[in-house]
DRENZA-807224 format. One record per residue (C-alpha): residue in three letters; residue number from 0; x, y, z. Coordinates in pm, whole numbers, plus 32768, in hexadecimal, padded with zeros to 4 digits. Layout:
REM residues N
resn, resi, east, north, up
ALA, NUM, X, Y, Z
...
This chain:
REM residues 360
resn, resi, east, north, up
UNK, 0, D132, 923A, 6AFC
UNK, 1, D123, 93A4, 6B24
UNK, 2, D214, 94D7, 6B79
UNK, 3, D260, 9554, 6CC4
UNK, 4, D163, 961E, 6D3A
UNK, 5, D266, 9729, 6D48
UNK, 6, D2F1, 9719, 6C0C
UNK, 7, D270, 96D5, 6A77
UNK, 8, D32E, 95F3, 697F
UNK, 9, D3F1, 96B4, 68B8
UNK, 10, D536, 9638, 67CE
UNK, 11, D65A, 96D9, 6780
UNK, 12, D7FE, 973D, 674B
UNK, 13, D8D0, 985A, 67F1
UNK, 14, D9D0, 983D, 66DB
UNK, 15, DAA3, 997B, 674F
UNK, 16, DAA3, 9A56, 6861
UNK, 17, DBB6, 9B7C, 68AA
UNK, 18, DBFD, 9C37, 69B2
UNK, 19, DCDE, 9DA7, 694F
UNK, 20, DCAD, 9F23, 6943
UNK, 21, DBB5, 9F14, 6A89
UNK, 22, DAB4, 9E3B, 69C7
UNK, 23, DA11, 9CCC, 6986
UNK, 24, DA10, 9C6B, 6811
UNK, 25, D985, 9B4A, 6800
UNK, 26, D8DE, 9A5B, 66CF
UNK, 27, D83A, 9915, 669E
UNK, 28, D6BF, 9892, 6648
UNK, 29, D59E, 982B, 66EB
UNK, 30, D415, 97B9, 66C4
UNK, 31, D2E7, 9768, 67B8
UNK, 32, D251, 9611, 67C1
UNK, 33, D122, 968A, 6812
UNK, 34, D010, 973F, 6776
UNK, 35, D0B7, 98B1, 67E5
UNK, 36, D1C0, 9916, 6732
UNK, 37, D304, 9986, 67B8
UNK, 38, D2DE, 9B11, 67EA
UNK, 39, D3D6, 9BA6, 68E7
UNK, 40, D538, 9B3E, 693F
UNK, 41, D5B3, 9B80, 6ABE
UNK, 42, D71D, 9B81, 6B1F
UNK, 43, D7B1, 9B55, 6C76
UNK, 44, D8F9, 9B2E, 6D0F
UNK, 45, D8BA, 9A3D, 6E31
UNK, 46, D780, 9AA4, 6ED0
UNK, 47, D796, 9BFA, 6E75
UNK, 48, D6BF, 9C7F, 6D2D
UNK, 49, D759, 9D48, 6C49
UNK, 50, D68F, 9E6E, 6B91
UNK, 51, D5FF, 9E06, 6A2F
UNK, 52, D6D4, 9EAA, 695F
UNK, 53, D6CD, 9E63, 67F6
UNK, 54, D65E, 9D0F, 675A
UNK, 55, D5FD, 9CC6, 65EF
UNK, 56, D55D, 9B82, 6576
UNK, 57, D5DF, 9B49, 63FD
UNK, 58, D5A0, 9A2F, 62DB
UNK, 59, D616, 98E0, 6326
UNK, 60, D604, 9809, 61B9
UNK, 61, D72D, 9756, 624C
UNK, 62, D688, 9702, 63AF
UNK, 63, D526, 96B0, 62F6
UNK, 64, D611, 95B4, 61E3
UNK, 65, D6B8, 94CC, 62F1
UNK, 66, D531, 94CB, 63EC
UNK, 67, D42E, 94C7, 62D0
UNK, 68, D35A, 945B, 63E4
UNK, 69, D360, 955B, 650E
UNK, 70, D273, 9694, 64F7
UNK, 71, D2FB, 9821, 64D7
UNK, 72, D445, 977D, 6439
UNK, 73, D471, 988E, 6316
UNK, 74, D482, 999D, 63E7
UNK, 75, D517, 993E, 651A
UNK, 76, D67C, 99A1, 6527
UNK, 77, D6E6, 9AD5, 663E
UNK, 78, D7DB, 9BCD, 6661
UNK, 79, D7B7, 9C2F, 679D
UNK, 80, D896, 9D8E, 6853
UNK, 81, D8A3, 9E10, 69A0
UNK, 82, D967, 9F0E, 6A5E
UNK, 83, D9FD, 9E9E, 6BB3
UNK, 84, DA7C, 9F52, 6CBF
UNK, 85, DBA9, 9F56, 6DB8
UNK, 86, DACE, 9E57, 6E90
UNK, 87, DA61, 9D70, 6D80
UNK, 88, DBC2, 9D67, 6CED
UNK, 89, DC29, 9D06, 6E46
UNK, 90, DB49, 9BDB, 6E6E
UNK, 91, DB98, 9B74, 6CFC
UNK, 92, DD14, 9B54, 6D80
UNK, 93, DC99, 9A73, 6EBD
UNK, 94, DC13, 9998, 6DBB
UNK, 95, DA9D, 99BE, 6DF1
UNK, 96, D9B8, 9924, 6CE8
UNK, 97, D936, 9A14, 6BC4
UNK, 98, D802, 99AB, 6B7F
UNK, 99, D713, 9A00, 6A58
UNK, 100, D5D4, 9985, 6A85
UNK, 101, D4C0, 998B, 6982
UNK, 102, D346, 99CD, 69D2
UNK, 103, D20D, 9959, 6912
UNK, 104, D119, 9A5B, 699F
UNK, 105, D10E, 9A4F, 6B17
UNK, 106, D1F3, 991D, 6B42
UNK, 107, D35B, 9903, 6B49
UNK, 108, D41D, 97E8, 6A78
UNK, 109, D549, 9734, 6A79
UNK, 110, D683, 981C, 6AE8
UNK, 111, D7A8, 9820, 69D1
UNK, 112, D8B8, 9835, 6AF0
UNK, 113, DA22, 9875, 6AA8
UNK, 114, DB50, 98D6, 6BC7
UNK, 115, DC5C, 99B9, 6B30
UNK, 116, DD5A, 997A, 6AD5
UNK, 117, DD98, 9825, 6AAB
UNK, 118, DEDF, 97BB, 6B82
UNK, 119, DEDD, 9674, 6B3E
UNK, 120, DF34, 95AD, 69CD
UNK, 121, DE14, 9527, 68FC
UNK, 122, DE1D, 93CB, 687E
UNK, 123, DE4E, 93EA, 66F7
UNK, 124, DD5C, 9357, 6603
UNK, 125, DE0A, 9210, 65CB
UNK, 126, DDFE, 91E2, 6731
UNK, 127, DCA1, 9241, 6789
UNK, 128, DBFD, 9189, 6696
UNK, 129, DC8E, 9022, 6730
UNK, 130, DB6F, 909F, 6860
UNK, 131, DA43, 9117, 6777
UNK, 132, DA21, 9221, 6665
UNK, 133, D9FB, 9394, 66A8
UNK, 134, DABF, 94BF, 6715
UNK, 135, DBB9, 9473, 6833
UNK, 136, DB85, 9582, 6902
UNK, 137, DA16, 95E6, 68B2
UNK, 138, D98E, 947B, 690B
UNK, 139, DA4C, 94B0, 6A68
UNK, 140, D9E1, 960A, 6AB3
UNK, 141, D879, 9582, 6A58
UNK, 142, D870, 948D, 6B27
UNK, 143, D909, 9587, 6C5A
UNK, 144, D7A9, 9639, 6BE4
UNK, 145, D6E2, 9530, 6C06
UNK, 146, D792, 94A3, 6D6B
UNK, 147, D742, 9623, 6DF0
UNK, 148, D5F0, 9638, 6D65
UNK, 149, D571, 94B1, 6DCC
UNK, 150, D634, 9466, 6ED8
UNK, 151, D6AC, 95BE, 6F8C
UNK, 152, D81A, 955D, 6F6A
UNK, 153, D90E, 9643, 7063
UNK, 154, DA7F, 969A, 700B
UNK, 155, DAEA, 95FA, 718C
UNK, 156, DA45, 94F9, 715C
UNK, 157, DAD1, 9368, 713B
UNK, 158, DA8B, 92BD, 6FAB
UNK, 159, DA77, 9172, 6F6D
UNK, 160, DAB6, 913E, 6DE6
UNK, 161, DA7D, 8FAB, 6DA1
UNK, 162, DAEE, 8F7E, 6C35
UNK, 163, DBE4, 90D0, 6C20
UNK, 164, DC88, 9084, 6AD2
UNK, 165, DD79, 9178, 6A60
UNK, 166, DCE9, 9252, 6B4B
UNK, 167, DBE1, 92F8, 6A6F
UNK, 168, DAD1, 9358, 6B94
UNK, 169, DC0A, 9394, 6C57
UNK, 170, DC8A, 94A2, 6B9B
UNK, 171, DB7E, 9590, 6BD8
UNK, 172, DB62, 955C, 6D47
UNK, 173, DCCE, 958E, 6D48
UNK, 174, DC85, 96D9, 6D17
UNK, 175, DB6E, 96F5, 6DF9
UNK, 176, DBB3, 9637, 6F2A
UNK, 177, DC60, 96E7, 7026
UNK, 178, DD9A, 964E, 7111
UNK, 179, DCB0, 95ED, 7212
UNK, 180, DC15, 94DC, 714A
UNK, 181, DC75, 93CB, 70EF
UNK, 182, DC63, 9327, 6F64
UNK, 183, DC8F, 918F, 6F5B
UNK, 184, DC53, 90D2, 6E29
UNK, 185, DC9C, 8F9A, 6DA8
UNK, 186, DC91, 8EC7, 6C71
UNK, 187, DCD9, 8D5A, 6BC3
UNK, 188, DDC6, 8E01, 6AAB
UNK, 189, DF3C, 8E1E, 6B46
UNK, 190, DF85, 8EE0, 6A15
UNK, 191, DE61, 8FEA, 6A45
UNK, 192, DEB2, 8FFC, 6BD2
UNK, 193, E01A, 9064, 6B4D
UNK, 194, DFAF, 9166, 6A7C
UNK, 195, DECB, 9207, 6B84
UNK, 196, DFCA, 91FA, 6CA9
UNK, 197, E113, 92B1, 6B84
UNK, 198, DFB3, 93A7, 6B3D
UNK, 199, DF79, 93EB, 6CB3
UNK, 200, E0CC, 93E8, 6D56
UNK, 201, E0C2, 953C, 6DB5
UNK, 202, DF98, 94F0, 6EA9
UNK, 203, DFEA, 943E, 6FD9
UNK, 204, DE5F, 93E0, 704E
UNK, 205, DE33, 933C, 6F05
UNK, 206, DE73, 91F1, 6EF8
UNK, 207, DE49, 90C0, 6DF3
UNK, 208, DE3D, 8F52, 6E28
UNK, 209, DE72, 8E11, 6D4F
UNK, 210, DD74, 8D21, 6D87
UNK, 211, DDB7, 8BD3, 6CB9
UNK, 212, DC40, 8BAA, 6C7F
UNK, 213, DBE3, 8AA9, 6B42
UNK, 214, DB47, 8AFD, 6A57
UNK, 215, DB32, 8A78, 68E5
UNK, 216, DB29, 8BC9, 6828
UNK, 217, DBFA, 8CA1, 6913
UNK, 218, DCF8, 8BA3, 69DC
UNK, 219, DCCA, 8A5C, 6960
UNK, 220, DE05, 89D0, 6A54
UNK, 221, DD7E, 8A4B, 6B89
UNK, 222, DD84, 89A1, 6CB7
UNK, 223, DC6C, 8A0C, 6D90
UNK, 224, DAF5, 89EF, 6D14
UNK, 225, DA19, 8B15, 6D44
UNK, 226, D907, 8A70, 6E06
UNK, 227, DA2A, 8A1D, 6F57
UNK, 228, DAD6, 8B73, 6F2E
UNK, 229, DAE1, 8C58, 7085
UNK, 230, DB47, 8DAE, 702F
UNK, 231, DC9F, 8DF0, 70EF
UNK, 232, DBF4, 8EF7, 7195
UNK, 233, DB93, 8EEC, 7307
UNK, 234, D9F0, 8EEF, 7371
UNK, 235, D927, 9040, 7340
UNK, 236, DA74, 90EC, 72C5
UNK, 237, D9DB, 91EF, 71C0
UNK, 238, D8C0, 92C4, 7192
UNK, 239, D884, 92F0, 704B
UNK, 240, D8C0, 9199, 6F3A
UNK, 241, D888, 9191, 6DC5
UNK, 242, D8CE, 906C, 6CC6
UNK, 243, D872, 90E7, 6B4E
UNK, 244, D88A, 8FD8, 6A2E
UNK, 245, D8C5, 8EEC, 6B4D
UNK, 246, D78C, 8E06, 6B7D
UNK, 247, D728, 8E3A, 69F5
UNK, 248, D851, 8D33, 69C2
UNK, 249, D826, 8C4C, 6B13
UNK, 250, D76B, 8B10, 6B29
UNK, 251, D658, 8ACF, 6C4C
UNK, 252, D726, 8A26, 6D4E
UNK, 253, D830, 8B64, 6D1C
UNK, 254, D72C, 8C6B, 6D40
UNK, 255, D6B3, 8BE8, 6E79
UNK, 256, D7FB, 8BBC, 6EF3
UNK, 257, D880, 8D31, 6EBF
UNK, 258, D6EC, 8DBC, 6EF4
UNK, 259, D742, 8D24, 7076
UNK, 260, D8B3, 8DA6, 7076
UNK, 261, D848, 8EFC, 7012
UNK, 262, D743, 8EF1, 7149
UNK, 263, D87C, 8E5C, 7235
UNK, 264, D973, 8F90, 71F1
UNK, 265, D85A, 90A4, 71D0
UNK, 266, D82F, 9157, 733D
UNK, 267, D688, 9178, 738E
UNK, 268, D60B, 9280, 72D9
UNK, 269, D705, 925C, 719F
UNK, 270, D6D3, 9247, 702F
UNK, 271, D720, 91A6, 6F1A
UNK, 272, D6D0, 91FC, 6D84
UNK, 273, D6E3, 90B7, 6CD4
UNK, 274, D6A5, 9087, 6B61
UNK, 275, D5DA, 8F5E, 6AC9
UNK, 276, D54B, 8F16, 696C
UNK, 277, D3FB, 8EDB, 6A22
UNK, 278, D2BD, 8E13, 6970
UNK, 279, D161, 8EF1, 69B6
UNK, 280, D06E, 8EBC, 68D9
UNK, 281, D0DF, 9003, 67DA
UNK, 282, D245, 8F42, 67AA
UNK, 283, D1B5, 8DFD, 6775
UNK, 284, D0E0, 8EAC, 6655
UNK, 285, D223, 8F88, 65AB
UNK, 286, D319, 8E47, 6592
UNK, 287, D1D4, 8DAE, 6503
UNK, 288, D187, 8E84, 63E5
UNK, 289, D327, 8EE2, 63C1
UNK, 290, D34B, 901B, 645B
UNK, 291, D438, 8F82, 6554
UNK, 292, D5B9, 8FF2, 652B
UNK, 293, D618, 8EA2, 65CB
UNK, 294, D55E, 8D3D, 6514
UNK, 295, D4D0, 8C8F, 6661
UNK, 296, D476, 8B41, 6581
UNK, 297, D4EA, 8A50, 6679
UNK, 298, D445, 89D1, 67BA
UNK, 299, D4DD, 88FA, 68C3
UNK, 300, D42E, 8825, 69C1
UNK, 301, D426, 8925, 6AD0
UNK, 302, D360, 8A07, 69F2
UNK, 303, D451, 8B1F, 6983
UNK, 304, D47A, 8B8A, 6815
UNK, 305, D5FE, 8B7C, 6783
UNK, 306, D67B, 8BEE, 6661
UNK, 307, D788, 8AD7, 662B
UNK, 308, D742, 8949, 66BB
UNK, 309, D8BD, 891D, 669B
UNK, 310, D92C, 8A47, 675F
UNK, 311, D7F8, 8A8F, 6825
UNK, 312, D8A8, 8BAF, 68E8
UNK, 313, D8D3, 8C6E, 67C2
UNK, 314, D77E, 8D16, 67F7
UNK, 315, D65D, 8CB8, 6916
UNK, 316, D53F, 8D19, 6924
UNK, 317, D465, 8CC5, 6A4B
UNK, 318, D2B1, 8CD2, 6A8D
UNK, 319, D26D, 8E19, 6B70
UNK, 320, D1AF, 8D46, 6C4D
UNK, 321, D313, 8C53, 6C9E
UNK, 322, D3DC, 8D75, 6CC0
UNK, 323, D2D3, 8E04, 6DD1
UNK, 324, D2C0, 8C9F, 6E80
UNK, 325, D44E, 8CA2, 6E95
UNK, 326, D48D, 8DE7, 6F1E
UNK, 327, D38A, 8DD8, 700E
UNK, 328, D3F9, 8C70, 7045
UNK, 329, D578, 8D19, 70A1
UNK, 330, D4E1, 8DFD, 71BA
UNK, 331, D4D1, 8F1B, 70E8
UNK, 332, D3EF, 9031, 7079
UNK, 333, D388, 9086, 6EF9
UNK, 334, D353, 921F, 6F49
UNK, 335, D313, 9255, 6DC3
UNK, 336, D34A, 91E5, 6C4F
UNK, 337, D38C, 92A7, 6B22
UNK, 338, D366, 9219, 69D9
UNK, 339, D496, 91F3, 68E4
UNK, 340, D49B, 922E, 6756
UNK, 341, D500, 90CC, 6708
UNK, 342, D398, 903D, 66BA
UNK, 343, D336, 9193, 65A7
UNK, 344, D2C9, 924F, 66BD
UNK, 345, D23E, 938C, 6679
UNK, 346, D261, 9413, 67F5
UNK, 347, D3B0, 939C, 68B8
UNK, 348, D4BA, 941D, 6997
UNK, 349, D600, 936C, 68FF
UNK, 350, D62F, 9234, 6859
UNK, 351, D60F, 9149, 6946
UNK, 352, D4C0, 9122, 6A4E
UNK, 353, D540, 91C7, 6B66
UNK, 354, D4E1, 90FA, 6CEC
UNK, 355, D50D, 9205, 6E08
UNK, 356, D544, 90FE, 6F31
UNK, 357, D52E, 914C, 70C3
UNK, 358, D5CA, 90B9, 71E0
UNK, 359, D4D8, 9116, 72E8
């Protein structure tokens, strides 16, 4: 599994960025994958490049103590400051993406993208960390990146969020997303459905359903299993789909199910980014000598590893091969994969393998 062939793997955090007094300010960390290092940092405000201006790589002891394991780590923080003009400052204020985007020679990386300012309220830690670790509102506004970069997502277009949460994903392309699209999401956690619509009352296209799904980790009273559920949504209804840390906790009958009702509501020619803990042949060899965050010891009949016999959903993993058969099997497309960090990989895009999926 390779990169794009117009981008590089490259990792990092945009932990601040300011906009005052006519300029950009803006700091974080970042390090190639590759062989290159990262050299240059390029900012733009929606498709628009903004001039260099000043940018300083400085020691990172804290960045190279929590990932030992990635390359260019000690020295790999940024402080990053541009001037902007009267035009720039306007497209800022209609909420265009700033993007920083690091290069490793003569390729361009993984955009750091923030919209300022943030209008809407971020979950607090408490909260997030019921969905997954990590910062709130950089794991959204990384994910925006990667649904722009992989999958050419639009601000008019109609989003399709199957397993919303508390509206983490959301939150970003509440910013982004213009009134002329369209956000629906839905999830088996009442409680996490009410905390995204209180979050996103102030924005009538986005909308959040309960769906009393069962499951035994996440809604162990619902009434409605996974592998009968129709998505309340009508055929070929969005053009753009995503479901991250979805299938990673959905047995094979379920995967099939939603890998067909993702095809149903998509309109010919749309996407979808879905996120798997997929088995190639490097994963099967980092759970096998431990580098694995998650312990795949378990295998059930069907052939997928599990972390947990007694709560199977917990964690699924599922042979590259099956996960080809069943997407193809569902009418759709596999347009790419990008490897996750989960197995010890040394080259990744985010945690999870990342499926770019096509209805054509």
């Amino acid at each position: 599994m390779e990169a794009g062939e117009n981008f590089c793997y490259t990792f990092g955090v945009l932990d601040a960025l300011d906009v005052s007094g006519g300029r950009i300010v803006a700091h974080g960390w970042v390090v190639s994958l590759g062989e290159r290092p990262v050299t240059e940092l390029r900012l733009a405000i929606g498709d628009a490049p903004v001039g260099s201006g000043h940018r300083e790589f400085l020691p990172s002891p804290d960045v190279a103590k929590v990932w030992p394991q990635l390359p260019g780590t000690g020295h790999c923080r940024f402080s990053l400051q541009v001037e902007v003009g009267e035009e720039q400052r306007r497209r800022i204020a209609s909420r265009e993406v700033i993007s920083i985007t690091p290069w490793a020679g003569d390729m361009p990386g993984v955009p750091l993208e923030r919209i300022f300012p943030l209008s809407l309220g971020a979950a607090q830690a408490q909260e997030s960390c019921q969905v997954g670790g990590g910062d709130f509102v950089e794991i959204s506004f990384s994910f925006l990146a990667l649904f722009r970069l992989l999958a050419g997502l639009r601000r008019d277009e109609p989003v399709l969020d199957a397993g919303c949460g508390i509206g983490r994903m959301a939150f970003a392309l509440g910013h982004y997303l213009d009134a002329q699209a369209r956000y629906e999401g839905f999830d088996i956690s009442d409680r996490f459905v009410a905390s995204a619509r209180e979050r996103f009352r102030s924005l009538p296209n986005f909308h959040f359903r309960h769906a009393d799904i069962f499951n035994r980790m996440y809604n162990p009273k619902g009434a409605i299993r996974a592998a009968d559920f129709r998505f309340p949504y009508e055929d070929r209804s969005f053009g753009f789909a995503f479901a991250t840390s979805v299938f990673t906790h959905m047995l094979r009958g379920d995967v099939r199910n939603y890998l067909r009702e993702i095809r149903r509501v998509l309109r010919p020619g749309g996407r979808c980014i879905a996120t798997f803990f997929s088995l190639d042949a490097e994963a099967r060899s980092g759970i096998e000598a431990g580098r694995s965050t998650l312990a795949f010891r378990h295998k059930l009949p069907d052939g997928c590893l599990v972390t947990s016999r007694r709560a199977p959903e917990a964690a699924i993993a599922y042979p590259e091969p099956d996960l080809r058969h069943m997407i193809a099997e569902a009418g759709l497309a596999l347009a790419a994969v990008h490897p996750g960090s989960w197995p010890g990989r040394g080259r990744f895009l985010t945690y999870q393998d990342v499926f770019l999926l096509v209805r054509e």
